[in-house]
N, C-alpha and C positions, 0 to 999 in steps of 0.2 A: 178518386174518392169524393165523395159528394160532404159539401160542408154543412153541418147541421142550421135548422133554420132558425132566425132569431125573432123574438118580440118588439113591440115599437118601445119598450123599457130598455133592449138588448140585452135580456137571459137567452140561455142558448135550450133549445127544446128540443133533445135526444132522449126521447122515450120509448117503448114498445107495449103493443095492447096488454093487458092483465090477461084474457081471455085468450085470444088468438097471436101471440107473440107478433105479429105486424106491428112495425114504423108507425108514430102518429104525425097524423099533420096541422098544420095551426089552420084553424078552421074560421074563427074569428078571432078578434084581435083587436079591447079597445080600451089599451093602456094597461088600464088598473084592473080589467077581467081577461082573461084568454080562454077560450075554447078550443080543445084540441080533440082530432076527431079518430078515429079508425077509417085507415082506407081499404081492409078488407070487410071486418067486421059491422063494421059502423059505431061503434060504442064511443059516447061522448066525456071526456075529461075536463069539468072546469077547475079553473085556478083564476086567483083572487092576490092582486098586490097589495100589501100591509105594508106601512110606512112606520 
């Protein structure tokens, strides 16, 4: 079983597209913004760290 992949914060990011139910992948990653991408679709998910 594949272990979900983590941010350089260390949240774990198991998610699935809205659109096309595919797995997202961390696509960028810098810190306090993350972008997560669709690997079939392409459809971009950002998220933002609030302290």
């Amino acid at each position: 079983m594949e272990r979900p992949k983590k941010t350089v914060r260390g949240f774990t990011v198991s998610r699935r597209c809205d659109d096309c139910g595919a797995k997202i992948t961390i696509a960028i990653d810098e810190g306090d913004k993350c972008t997560l991408k669709c690997s079939q679709c392409g459809k971009e998910y950002r998220f933002y760290y609030k302290s």
